[in-house]
C-alpha positions in Angstrom: 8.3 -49.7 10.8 9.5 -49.0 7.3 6.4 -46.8 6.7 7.3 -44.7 9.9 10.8 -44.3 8.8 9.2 -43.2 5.0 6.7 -41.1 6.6 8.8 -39.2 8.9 11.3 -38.8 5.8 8.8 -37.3 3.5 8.0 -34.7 6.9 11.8 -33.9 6.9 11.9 -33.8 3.4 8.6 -30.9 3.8 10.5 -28.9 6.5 13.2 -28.5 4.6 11.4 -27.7 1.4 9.6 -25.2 3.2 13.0 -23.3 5.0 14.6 -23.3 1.4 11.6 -21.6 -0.2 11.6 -19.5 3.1 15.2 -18.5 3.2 14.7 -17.7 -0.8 11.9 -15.1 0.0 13.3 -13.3 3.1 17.2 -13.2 1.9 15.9 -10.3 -0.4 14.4 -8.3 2.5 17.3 -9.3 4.3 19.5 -7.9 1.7 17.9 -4.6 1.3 18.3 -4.1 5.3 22.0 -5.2 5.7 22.5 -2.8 2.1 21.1 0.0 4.2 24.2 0.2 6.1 27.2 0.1 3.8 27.9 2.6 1.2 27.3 2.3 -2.5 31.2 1.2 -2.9 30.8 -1.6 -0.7 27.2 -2.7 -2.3 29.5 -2.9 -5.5 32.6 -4.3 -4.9 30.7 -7.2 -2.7 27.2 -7.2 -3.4 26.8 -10.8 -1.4 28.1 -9.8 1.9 25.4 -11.2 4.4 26.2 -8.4 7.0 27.6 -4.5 7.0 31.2 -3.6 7.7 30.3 -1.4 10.1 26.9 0.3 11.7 26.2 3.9 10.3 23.1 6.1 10.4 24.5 8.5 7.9 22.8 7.8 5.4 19.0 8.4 7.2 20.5 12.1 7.7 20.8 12.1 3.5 17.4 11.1 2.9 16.1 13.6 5.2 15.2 16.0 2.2 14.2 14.4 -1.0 13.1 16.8 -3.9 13.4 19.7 -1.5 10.4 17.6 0.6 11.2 16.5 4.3 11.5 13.0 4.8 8.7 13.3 7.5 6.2 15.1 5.0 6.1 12.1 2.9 5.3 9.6 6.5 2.2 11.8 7.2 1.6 11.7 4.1 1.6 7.9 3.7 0.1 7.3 7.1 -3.2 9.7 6.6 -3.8 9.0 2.6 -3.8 5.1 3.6 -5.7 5.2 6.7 -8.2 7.8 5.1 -8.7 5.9 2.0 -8.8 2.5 4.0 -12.0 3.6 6.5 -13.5 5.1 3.3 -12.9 2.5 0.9 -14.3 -0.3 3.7 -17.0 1.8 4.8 -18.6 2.2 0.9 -17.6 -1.2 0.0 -19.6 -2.5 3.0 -22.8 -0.1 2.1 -22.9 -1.4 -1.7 -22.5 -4.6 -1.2 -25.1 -4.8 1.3 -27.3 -2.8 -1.0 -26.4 -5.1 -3.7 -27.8 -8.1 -1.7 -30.6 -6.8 -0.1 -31.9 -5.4 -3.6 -30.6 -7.7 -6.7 -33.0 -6.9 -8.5 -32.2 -2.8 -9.1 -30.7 -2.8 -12.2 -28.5 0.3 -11.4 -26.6 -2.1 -8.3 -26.0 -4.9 -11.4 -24.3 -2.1 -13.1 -22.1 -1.1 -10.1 -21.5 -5.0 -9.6 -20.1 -5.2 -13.1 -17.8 -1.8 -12.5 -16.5 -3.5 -9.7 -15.7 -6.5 -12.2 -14.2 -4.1 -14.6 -11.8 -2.4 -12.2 -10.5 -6.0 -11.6 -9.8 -6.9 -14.9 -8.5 -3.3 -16.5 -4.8 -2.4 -14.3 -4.3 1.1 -13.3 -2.4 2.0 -15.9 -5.5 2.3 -18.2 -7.3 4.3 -16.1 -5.3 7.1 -15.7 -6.7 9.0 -18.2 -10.3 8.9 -17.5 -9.0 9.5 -13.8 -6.8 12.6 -14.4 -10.4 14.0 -16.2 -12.7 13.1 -13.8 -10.2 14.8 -10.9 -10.0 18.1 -12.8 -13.6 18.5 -13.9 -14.3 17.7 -10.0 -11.5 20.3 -9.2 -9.6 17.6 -6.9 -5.9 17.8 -8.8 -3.3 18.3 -6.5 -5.8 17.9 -3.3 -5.7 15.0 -0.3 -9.4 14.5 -1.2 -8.6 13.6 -4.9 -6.0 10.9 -4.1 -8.1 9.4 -0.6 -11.0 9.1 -3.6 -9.2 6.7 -5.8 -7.6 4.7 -3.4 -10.6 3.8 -1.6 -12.3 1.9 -4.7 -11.6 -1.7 -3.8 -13.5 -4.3 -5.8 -11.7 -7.2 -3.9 -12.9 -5.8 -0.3 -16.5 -5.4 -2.4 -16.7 -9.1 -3.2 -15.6 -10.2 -0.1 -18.7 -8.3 1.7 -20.9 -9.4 -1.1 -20.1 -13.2 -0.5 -20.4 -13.0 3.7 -23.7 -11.0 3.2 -25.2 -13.2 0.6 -24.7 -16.4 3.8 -26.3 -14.5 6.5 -30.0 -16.0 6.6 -32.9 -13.8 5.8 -34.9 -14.8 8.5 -32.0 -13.4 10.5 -32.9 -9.4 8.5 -36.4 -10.1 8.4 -36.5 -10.9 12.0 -34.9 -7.2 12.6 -37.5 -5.8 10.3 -40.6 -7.2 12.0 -39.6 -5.7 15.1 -39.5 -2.2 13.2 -35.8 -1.8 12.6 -35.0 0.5 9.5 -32.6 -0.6 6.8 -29.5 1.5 8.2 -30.2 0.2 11.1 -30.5 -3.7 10.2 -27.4 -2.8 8.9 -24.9 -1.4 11.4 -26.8 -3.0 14.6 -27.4 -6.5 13.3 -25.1 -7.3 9.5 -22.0 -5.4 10.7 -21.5 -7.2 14.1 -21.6 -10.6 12.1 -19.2 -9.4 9.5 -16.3 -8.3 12.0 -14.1 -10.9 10.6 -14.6 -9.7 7.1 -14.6 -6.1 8.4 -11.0 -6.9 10.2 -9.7 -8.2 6.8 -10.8 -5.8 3.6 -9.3 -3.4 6.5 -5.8 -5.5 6.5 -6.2 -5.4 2.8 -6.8 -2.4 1.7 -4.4 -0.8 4.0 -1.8 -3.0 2.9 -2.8 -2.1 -0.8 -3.1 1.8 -0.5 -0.1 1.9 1.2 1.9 0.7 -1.7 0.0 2.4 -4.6 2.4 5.2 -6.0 0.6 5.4 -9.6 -2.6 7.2 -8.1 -1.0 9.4 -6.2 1.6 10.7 -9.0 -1.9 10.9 -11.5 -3.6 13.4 -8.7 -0.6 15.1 -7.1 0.5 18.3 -8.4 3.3 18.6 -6.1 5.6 17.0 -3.7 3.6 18.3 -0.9 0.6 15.6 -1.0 3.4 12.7 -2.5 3.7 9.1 0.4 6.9 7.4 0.7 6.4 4.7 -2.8 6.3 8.2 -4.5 9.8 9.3 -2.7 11.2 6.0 -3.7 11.1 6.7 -6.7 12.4 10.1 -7.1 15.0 9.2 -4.7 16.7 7.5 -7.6 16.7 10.3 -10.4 18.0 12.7 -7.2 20.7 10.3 -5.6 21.6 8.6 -9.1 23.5 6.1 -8.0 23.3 5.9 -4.1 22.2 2.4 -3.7 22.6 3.0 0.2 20.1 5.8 0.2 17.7 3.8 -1.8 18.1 1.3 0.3 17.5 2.5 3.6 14.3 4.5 2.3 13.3 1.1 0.6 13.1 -0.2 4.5 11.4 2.7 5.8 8.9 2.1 3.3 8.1 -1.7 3.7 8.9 -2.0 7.2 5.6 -0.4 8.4 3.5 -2.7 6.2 5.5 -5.5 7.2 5.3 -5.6 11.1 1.4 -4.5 10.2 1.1 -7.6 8.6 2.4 -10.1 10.5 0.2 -8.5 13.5 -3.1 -9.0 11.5 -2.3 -11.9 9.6 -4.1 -14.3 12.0 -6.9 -12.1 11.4 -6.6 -11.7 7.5 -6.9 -15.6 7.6 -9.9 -16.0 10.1 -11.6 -13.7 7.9 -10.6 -15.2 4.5 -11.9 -18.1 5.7 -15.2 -17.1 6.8 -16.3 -15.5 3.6 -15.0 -18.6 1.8 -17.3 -21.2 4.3 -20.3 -18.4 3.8 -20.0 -17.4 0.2 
């Protein structure tokens, strides 16, 4: 009996652990959304208050222009660079690593492996340099193309592919070859079906990735025409000053998408986490 009572303790004692550490990660998200609603005065003079004083959309008709920009330029923007860069960044993840598998050996695939490995280790922040060069000698400054480039490099959605591809059995490929399937085809018609899972979550990834990247896009842009919503965030501040509304309520038009996309797919993002974990 006294073990029940100390085991069904230490389970209240877990529940409640986890709502504290819960409550301490969404009251910030919280904040931010209530802080959308009151003005900057009332942010300042009581910075706590759990709830606005009253319900105003004012301040979404403020942020309508930012920089001279309309605030639906930067959505498009935002919702075509990350989708664009997220099929192309899944798609040529998917083809090297599977090239990387199927032929170790080829010296010039080791290299790209240990690229991949570099990217990882150096942050973006040293790589804007060589970036800014290698966009202007290819004539992509400024241009949709230039940004959708850099954002679709993803090492992490690379290893993940690399792991699920190195557990598939060979028989499994050979099999497809015997019966006079080409490599393309052993590919999409037999390796990608099996990978779905991992398919569904380098997609979750790198969408939720891209979509927060500003650094990239400022190195490429030229202009405010090709700038996403992180980008507006932060010039929303040097334009509003001190309009801690304003930032606010484009703070949760920013996250909110990602959000709600997240807790869709996160079932997904798991399953497939798992499954390259149990094959790697």
């Amino acid at each position: 009996m006294n073990r029940s009572h100390h085991t069904a303790a230490l389970k209240v004692l877990a529940v409640a652990a986890g709502l504290l550490v819960s409550f301490l990660c969404l009251y910030p998200y919280w904040w931010m959304l209530v802080s959308a609603f009151r003005t900057s005065e009332a942010i300042l003079s009581s910075p706590l208050r759990p709830w606005p004083e009253t319900i105003s959309f004012d301040v979404f008709r403020d942020i309508a222009q930012i920089g001279g920009t309309p605030l639906w330029r930067y959505v498009l923007n935002s919702l075509f660079i990350t989708t664009a860069s997220t099929v192309a960044g899944v798609f040529v993840s998917a083809l090297g690593a599977y090239a990387l598998v199927r032929r170790p050996q080829f010296w010039l695939f080791r290299l790209l492996r240990l690229g991949f490995l570099m990217t990882i280790m150096y942050p973006y922040m040293l790589l804007v340099i060589p970036v800014y060069i290698v966009m202007y000698k290819l004539g992509l400054l400024g241009s949709y193309a230039g940004i959708v480039m850099f954002l679709a490099l993803g090492p992490i959605q690379f290893f993940l592919f690399e792991q699920f591809f190195r557990g598939i059995p060979k028989s499994v490929i050979e099999a497809a070859l015997i019966d006079g399937a080409r490599e393309w085809q052993v590919l999409f018609m037999v390796v990608m079906p099996l990978a779905m899972p991992i398919v569904a979550t380098a997609t979750v990834i790198t969408f939720l990735l891209n979509w927060s990247q500003w650094l990239p896009v400022m190195v490429v842009s030229r202009s405010p025409d090709t700038f996403t919503l992180p980008v507006a965030l932060m010039n929303i501040s040097g334009e509003l000053g001190v309009n801690f509304q304003g930032i606010m309520a484009l703070s949760v038009l920013t996250t909110l998408p990602v959000t709600l996309f997240f807790l869709l797919a996160q079932r997904r993002v798991m399953t497939g986490m798992t499954a390259g974990a149990v094959k790697g």
